[in-house]
N, C-alpha and C positions, 0 to 999 in steps of 0.2 A: 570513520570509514566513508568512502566515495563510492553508492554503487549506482552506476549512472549508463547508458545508452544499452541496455539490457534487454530482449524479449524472451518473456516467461508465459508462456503460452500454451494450453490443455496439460494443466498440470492436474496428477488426482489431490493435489490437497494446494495450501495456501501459495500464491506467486512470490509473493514476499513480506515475510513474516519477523519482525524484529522484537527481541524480548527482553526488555531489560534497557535498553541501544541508550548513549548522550551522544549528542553532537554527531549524529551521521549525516550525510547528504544522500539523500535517493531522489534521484533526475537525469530526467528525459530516459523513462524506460516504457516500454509497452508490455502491458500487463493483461491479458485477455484470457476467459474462457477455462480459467483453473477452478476445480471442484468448489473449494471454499474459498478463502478471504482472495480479494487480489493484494490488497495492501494493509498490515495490519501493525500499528505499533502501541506493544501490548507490555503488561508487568512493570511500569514504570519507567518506560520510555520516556525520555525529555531533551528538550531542547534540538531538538532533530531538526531536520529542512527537507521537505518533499514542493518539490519543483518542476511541473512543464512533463508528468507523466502521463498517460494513456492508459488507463485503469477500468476496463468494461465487462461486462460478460459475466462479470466470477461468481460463486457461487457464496453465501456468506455462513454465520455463524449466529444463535440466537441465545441473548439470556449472559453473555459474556464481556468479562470489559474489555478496554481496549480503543484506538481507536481502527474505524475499519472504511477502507474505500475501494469504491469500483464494485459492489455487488451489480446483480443483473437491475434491481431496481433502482440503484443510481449512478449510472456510471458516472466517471472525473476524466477531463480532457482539458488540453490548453490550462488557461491563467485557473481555473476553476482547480487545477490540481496543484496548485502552488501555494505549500500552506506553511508556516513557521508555526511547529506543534510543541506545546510544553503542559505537561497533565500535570 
């Protein structure tokens, strides 16, 4: 799946939430200000590409796996959100 130039923006729960995902690509989205996760790829996600997203604000999730970005205490911008993720 390609989800790419997307804003997800005061959402009550995660911006974008993938479960399970191989081989997606999520890039160039901006991802701000939703309740919980802004970017979360979780249950055995692998081999995925997250690339050149805008991922700030969110709110996140404690004690759970996954991987997760953009909470409010770190946000991801630029090259710093450009990751080739395989769990």
């Amino acid at each position: 799946m390609w989800f790419a130039f997307n804003r997800l923006l005061n959402n009550a729960s995660s911006g974008i939430y993938v479960d399970g995902g191989v081989r997606n690509a999520i890039v160039s989205n901006t991802v701000d200000g939703n309740s919980k996760e802004g970017l979360c790829l979780d249950n055995g996600s692998t081999a995925n590409v997250v690339a050149s997203n805008i991922v700030q604000h969110n709110g996140s999730r404690s004690g759970e796996p996954g991987w997760v970005f953009g909470s409010r205490q770190r946000p991801v911008r630029g090259r710093e959100g450009t990751r080739h993720l395989r769990r």
